[in-house]
KEMARMAR-386860 format. One record per residue (C-alpha): residue in one letter; z, x, y; residue number from 0. Coordinates in Angstrom, 2 decimals. Layout:
+-----+---------+---------+---------+-----+
! res !      c3 !      c1 !      c2 !   n !
+-----+---------+---------+---------+-----+
!   a !       Z !       X !       Y ! NUM !
...
+-----+---------+---------+---------+-----+
***
This chain:
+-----+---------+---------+---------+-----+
! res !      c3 !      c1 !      c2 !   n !
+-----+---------+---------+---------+-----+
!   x !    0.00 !    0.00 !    0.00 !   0 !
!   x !   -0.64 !    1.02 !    3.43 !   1 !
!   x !    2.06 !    2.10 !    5.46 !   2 !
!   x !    2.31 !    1.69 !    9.51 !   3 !
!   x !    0.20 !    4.74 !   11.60 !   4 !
!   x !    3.14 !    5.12 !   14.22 !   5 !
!   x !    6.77 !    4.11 !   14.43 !   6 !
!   x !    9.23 !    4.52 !   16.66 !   7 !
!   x !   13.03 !    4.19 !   15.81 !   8 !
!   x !   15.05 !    2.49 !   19.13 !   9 !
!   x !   18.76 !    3.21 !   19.33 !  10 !
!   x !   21.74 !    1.73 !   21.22 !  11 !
!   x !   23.85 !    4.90 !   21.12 !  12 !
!   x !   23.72 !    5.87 !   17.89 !  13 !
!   x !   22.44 !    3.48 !   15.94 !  14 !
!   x !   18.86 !    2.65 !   15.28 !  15 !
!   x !   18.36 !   -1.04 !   16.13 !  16 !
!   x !   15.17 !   -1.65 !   16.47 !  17 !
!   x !   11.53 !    0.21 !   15.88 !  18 !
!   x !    8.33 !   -0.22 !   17.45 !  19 !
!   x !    5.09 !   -0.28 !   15.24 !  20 !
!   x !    2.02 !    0.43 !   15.64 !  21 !
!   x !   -0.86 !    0.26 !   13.17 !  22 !
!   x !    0.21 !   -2.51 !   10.68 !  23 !
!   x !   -2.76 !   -3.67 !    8.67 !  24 !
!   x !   -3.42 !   -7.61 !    9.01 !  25 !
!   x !   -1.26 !   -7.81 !   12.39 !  26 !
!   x !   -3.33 !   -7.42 !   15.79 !  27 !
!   x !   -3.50 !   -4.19 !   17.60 !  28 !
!   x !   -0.76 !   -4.34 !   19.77 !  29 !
!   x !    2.53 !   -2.82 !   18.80 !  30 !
!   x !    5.18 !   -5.07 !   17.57 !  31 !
!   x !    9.06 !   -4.97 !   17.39 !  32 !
!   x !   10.75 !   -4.87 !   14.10 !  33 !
!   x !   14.59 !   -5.40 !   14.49 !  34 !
!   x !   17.80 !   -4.55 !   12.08 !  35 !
!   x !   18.08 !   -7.94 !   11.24 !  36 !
!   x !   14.49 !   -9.10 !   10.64 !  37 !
!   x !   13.91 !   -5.78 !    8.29 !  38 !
!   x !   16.93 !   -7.02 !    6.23 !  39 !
!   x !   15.83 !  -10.87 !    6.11 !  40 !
!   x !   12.13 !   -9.43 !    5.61 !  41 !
!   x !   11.28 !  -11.50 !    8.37 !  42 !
!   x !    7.46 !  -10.85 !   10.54 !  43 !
!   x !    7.82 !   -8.19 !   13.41 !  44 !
!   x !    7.83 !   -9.55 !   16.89 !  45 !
!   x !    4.88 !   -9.67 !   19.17 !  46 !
!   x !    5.69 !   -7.34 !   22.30 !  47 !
!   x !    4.26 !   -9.66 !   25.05 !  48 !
!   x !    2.87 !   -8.49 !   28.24 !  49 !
!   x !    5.65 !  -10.29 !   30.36 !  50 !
!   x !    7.80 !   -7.70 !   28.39 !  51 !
!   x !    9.40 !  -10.42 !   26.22 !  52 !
!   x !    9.27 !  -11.58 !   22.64 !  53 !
!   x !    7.40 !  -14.47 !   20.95 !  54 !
!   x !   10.14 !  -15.96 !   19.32 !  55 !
!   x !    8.03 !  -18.80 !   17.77 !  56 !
!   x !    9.90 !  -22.12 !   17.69 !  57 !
!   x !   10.65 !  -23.09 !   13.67 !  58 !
!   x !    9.11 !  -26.21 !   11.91 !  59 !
!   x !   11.58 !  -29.00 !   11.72 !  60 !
!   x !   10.95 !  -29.20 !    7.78 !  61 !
!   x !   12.77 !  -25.79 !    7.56 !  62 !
!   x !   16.05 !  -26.87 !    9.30 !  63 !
!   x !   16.39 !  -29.24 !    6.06 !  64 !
!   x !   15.19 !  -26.71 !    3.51 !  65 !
!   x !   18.09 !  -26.01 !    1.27 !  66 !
!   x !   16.65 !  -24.99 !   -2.30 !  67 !
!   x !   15.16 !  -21.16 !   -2.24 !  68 !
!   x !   17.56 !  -19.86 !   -5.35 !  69 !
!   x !   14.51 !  -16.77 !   -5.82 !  70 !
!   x !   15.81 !  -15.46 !   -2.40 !  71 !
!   x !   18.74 !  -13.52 !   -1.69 !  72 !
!   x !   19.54 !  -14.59 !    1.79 !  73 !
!   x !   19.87 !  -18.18 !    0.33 !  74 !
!   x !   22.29 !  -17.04 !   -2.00 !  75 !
!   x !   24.28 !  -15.87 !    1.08 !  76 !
!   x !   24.29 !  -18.63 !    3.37 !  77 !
!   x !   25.22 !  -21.41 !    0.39 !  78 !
!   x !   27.84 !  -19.18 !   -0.70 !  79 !
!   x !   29.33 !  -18.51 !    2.56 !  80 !
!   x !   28.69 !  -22.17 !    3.44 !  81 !
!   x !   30.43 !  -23.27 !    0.24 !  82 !
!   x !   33.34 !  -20.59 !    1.07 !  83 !
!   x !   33.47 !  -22.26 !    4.99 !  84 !
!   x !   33.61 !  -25.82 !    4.06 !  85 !
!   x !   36.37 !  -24.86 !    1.56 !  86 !
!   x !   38.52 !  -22.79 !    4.47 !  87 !
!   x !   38.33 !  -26.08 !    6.85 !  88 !
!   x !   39.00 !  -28.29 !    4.08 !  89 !
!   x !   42.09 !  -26.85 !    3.01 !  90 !
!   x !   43.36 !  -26.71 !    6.54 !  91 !
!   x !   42.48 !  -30.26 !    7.42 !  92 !
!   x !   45.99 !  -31.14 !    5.47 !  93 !
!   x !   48.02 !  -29.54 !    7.86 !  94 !
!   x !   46.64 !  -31.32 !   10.47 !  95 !
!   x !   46.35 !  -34.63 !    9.56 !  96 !
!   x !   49.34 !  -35.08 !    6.96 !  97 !
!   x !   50.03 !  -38.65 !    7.75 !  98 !
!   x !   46.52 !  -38.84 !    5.56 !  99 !
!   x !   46.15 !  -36.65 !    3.44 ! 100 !
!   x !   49.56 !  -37.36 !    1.82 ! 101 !
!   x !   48.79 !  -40.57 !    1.64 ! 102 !
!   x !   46.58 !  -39.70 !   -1.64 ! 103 !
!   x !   47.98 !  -36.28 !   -2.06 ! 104 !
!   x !   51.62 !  -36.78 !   -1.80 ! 105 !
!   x !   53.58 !  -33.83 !   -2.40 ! 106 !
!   x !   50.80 !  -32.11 !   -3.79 ! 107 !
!   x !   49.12 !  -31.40 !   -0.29 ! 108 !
!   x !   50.03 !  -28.11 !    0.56 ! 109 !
!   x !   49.73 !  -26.60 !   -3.55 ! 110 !
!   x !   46.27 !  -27.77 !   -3.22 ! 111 !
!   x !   45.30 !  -26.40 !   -0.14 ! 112 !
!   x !   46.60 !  -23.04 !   -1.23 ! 113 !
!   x !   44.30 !  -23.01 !   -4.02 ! 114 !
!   x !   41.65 !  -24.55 !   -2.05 ! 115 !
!   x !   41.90 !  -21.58 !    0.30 ! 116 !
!   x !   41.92 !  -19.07 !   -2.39 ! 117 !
!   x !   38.73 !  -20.12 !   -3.69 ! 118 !
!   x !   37.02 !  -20.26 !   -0.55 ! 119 !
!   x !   37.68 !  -17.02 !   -0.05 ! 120 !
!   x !   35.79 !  -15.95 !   -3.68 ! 121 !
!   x !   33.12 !  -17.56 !   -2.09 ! 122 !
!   x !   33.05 !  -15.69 !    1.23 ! 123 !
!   x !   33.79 !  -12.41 !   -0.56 ! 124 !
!   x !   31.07 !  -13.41 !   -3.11 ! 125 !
!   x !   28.47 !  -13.55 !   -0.07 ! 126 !
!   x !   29.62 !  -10.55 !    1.85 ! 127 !
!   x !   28.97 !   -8.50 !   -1.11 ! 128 !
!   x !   25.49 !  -10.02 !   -1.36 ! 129 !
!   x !   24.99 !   -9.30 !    2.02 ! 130 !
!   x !   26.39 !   -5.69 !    1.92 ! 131 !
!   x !   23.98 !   -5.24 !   -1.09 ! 132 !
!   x !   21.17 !   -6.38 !    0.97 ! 133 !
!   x !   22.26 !   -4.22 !    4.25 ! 134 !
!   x !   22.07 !   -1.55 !    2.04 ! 135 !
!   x !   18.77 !   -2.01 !    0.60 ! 136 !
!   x !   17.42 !   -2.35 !    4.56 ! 137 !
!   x !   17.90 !    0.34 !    6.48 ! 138 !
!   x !   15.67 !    0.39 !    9.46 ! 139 !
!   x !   15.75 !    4.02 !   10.57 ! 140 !
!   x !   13.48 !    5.00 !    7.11 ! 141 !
!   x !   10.79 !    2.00 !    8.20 ! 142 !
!   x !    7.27 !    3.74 !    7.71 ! 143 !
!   x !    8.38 !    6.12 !    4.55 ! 144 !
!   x !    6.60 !    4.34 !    1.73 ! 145 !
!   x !    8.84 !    1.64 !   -0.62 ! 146 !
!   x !   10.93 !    2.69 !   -3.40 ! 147 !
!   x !   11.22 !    1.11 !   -7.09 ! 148 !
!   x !   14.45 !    0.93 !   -7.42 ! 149 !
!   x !   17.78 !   -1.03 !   -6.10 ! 150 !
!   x !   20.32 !    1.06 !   -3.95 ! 151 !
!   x !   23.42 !    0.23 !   -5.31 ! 152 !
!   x !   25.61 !    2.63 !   -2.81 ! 153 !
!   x !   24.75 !    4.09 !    0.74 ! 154 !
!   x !   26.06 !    5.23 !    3.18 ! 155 !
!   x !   24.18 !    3.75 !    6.32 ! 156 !
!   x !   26.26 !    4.29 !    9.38 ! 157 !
!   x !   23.59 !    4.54 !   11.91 ! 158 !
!   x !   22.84 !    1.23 !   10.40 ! 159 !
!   x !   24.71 !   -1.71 !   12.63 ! 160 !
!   x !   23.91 !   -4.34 !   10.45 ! 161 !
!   x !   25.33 !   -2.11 !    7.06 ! 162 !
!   x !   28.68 !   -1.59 !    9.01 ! 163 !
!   x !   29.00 !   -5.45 !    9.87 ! 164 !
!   x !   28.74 !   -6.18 !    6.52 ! 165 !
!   x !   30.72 !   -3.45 !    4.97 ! 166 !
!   x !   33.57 !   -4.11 !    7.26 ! 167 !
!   x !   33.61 !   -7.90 !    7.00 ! 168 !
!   x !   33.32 !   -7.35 !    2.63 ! 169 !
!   x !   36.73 !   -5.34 !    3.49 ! 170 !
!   x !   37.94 !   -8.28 !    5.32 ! 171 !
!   x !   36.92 !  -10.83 !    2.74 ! 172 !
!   x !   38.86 !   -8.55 !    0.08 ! 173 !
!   x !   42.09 !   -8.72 !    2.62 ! 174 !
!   x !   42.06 !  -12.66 !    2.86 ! 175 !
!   x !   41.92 !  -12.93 !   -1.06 ! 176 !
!   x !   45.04 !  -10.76 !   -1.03 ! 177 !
!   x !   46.31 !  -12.97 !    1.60 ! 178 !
!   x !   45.72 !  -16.47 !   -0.04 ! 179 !
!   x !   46.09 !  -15.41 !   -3.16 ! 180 !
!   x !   49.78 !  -14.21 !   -1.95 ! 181 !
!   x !   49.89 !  -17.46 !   -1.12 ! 182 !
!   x !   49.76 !  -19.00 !   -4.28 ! 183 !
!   x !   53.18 !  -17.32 !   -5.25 ! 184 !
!   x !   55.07 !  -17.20 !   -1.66 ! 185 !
!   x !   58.07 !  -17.45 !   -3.54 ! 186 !
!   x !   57.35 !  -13.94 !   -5.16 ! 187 !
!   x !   55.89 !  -12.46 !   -2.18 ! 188 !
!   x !   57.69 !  -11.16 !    1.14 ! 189 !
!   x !   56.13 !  -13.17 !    4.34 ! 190 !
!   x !   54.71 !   -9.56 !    5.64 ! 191 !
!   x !   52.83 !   -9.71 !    2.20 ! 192 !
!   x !   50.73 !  -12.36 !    3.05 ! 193 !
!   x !   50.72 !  -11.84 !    7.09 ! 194 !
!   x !   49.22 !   -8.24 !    7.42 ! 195 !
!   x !   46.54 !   -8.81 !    4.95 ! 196 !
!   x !   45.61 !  -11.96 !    7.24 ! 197 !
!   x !   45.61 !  -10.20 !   10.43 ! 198 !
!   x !   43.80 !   -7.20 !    9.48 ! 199 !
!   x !   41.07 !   -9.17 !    7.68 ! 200 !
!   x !   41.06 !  -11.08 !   10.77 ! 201 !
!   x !   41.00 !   -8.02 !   12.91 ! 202 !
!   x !   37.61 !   -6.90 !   10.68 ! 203 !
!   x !   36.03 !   -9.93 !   11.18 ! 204 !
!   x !   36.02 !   -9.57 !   14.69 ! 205 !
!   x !   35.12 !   -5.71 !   14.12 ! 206 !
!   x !   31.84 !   -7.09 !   12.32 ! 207 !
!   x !   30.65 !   -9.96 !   14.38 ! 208 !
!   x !   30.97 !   -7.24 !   17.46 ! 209 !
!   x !   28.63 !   -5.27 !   14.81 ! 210 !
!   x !   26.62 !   -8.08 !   14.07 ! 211 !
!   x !   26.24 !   -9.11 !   18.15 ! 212 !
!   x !   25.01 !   -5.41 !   18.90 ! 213 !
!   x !   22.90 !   -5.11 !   16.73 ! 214 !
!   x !   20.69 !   -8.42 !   17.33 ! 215 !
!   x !   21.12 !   -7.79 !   20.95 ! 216 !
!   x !   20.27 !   -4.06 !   21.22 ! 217 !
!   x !   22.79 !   -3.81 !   24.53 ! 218 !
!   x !   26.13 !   -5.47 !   25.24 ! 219 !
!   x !   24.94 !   -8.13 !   27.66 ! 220 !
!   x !   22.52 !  -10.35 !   25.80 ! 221 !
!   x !   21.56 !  -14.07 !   26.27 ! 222 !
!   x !   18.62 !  -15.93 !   24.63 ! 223 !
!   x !   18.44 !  -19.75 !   24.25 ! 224 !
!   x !   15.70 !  -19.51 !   21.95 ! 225 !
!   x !   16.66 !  -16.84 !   19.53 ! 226 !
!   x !   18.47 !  -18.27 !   16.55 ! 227 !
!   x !   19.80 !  -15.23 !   15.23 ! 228 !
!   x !   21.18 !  -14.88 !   18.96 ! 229 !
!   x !   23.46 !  -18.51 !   18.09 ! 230 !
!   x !   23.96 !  -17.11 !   14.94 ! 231 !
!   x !   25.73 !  -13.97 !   16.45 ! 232 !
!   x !   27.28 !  -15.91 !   18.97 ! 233 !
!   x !   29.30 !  -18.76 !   16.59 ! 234 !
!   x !   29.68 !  -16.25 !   14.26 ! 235 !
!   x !   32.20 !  -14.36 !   16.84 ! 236 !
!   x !   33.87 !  -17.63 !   17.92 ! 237 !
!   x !   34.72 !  -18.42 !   14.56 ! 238 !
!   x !   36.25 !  -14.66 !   13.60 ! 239 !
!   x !   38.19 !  -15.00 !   17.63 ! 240 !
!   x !   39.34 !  -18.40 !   16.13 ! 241 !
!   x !   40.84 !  -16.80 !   13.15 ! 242 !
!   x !   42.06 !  -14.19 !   14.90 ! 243 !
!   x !   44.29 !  -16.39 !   17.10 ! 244 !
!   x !   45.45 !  -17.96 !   13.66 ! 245 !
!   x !   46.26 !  -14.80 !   12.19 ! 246 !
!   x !   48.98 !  -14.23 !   15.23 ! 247 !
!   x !   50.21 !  -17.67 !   15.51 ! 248 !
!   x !   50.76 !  -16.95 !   11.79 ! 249 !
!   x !   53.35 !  -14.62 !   12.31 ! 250 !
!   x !   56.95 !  -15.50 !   10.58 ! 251 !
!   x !   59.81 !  -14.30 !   12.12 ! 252 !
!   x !   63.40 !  -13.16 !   11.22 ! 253 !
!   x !   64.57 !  -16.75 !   10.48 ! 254 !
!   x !   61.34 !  -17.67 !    8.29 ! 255 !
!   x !   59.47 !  -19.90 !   10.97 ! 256 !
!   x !   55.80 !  -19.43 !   11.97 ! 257 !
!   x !   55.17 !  -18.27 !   15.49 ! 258 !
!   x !   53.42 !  -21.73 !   16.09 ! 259 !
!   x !   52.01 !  -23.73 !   13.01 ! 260 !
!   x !   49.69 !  -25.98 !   14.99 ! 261 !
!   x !   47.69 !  -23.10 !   16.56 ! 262 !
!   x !   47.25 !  -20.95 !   13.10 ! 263 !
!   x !   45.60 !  -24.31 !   11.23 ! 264 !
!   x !   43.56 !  -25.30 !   14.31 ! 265 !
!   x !   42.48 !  -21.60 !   14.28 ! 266 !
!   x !   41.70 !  -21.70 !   11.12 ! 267 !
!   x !   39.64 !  -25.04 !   11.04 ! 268 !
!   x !   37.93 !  -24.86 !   14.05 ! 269 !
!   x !   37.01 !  -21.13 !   12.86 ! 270 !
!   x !   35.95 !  -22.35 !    9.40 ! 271 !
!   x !   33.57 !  -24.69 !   11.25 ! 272 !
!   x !   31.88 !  -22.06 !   13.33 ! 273 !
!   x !   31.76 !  -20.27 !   10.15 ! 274 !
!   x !   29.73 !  -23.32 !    8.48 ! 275 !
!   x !   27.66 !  -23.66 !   11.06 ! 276 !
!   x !   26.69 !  -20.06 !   11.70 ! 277 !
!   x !   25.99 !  -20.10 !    7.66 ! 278 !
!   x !   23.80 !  -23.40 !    8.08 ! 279 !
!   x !   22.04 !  -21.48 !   10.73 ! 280 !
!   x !   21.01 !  -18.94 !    8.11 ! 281 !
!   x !   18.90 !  -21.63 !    6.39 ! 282 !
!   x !   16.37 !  -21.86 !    9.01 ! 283 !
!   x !   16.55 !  -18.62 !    9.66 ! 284 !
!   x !   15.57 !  -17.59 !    6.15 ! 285 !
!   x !   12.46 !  -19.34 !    6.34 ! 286 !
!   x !   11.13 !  -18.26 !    9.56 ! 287 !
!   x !    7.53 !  -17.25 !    8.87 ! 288 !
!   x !    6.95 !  -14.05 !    7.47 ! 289 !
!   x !    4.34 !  -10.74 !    8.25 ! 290 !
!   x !    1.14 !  -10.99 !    5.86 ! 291 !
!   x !    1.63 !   -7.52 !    5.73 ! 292 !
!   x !    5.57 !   -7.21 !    5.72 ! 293 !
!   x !    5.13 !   -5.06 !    2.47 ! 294 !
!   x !    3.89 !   -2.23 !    3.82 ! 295 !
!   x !    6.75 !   -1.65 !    6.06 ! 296 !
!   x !   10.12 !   -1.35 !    3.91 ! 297 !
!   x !   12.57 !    1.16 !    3.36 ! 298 !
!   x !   11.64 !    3.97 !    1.16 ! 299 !
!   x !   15.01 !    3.69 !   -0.81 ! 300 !
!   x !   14.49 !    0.64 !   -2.06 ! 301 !
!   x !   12.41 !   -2.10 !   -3.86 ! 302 !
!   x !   11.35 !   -5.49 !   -2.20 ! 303 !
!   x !   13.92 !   -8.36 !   -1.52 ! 304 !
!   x !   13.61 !  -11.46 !   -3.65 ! 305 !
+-----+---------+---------+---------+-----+
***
C-alpha cells in the first residue's frame, strides 16, 4: 500500500497532536490534518480550508441512532462505558430519592447499590483497557512509516496525549474497583480504605480528561460548536469535576460521618450522567465517515483496527 509523500508531526509542547499530510492517494491535492484522536478512531483526515479552518462535516441523523457495530472496537468502548455509566447513576439514584426506592427495595437499598456500583465499575475498567489497547495501537508521531502485522500489546507512548489519558484513567478505573469493592465489606475495611482509593481515582480522572481536552484541542483555549469530539472532551471533564467534588464531600471524619452526604451522591449522579452522555457521544462519533484511503496512513507498530 502506498504510504503519504510528506508528513509533518504538530506538537503542543511535547506531544505530537496532530500531523499534516500531504500526498494521500484518493484524497485531493491539498494537505489535510490528521489528529490524535481521528488516527485512533481511524476516522478521514480533515480538509485544511483556505479560511484556515476545518471541514468538520455535519453527521447523518441515521448515525446518532446507530447502536450495533460489535466488529469495531470503539463500539465496544462506548457500550461498555455506557453500560458502566448508567450503572454508577443508577446506584446513586437510591440515596437520593429513598422515600422511593425503599418503597420496593426496603432495607435492601443501600446492599444493592453497593453491588450495583461495583459492577459498574468492571464495566468502566473493562472499556478503559479497550481504549488503552487501542491508544496504544495509534500512535500518531510514526504516521507515514508503513503498517505493521501485528497487535502492540505494551508501549510506552508518552509523547502520545491520547495514550496518557487513557493509561491514567485505566489506573483510575482500577482505584474505584478497590474503592467499591471496599465497599461491599465496610465492616472489614477502615473508612480511609475506601476514601483514598476514591479520591485518587477521582483525582486521575480529572488528570485524563485534561489529557483528553489537550489533545483534541491542540492549545489550552479551545471552543468549537460543531466539533463533536470537542462536546465529547468537554462533558467528559464535567463529569470527572463532578466526581471529584464527590470524592471530597466523601470524606468521613473522626466520629464516622461523611463530610456532606448529599453533595458526594449528587456528584456522583450528575457525574455518571455526563459520563453516559459523553459515551453516547462516542456512537456518532464512531461512524463519522471514513478516508478511502485511511489504510495507507497507520502506525507502523501495528495492524489495522477492527
Amino acid at each position: 500500500m502506498s504510504v503519504p509523500a510528506s508528513v509533518h508531526p504538530v506538537k503542543f509542547g511535547p506531544f505530537v497532536t496532530r500531523a499534516v499530510i500531504e500526498g494521500i492517494e484518493g484524497i485531493e491535492h491539498a494537505p489535510v490534518l490528521l489528529t490524535s484522536r481521528r488516527h485512533r478512531k481511524q476516522l478521514r483526515p480533515l480538509r485544511l480550508l483556505a479560511s484556515a479552518g476545518l471541514d468538520h462535516e455535519p453527521i447523518p441523523r441515521k448515525d446518532w441512532l446507530r447502536f450495533w457495530a460489535p466488529d469495531r472496537l470503539s463500539w465496544w468502548i462506548a457500550i461498555l462505558f455506557i453500560i458502566g455509566s448508567f450503572l454508577f447513576a443508577i446506584a446513586a439514584a437510591p440515596s437520593l430519592w429513598p422515600l422511593f426506592f425503599q418503597g420496593f427495595l426496603g432495607q435492601n437499598a443501600n446492599p444493592i447499590s453497593n453491588v450495583t456500583y461495583f459492577v459498574g465499575s468492571l464495566f468502566f475498567t473493562s472499556a478503559a483497557s479497550l481504549q488503552l489497547f487501542q491508544s496504544m495501537n495509534s500512535d500518531i508521531s510514526r504516521v507515514g512509516e508503513g503498517r505493521g502485522t501485528k497487535w502492540v500489546w505494551w508501549a510506552w507512548r508518552p509523547r502520545n496525549l491520547g495514550y496518557l489519558a487513557s493509561l491514567i484513567q485505566f489506573v483510575g478505573t482500577l482505584l474505584f474497583n478497590l474503592n467499591t469493592g471496599s465497599g461491599l465489606v465496610r465492616q472489614t475495611h477502615p473508612d480511609w480504605a475506601i476514601w483514598v482509593p476514591n479520591m485518587t481515582g477521582s483525582i486521575c480522572f480529572l488528570v485524563a480528561s485534561l489529557c483528553a481536552y489537550l489533545e483534541i484541542a491542540h492549545r489550552v483555549r479551545y471552543f468549537a460548536l460543531n466539533d463533536l469530539t470537542f462536546w465529547i472532551a468537554v462533558i467528559n471533564g464535567l463529569g470527572s469535576v463532578a466526581f471529584q467534588i464527590s470524592a471530597f464531600a466523601s470524606y468521613v471524619d473522626l466520629n464516622g460521618q461523611l463530610l456532606d452526604a448529599a453533595v458526594s451522591n449528587w456528584g456522583t449522579f450528575l457525574g455518571a450522567l455526563c459520563f453516559l452522555a459523553a459515551s453516547y457521544l462516542l456512537i456518532p462519533e464512531m461512524f463519522e465517515k471514513s478516508s478511502e484511503s485511511g489504510s495507507s496512513i497507520q502506525s507502523s507498530d501495528a495492524a489495522s483496527h477492527p
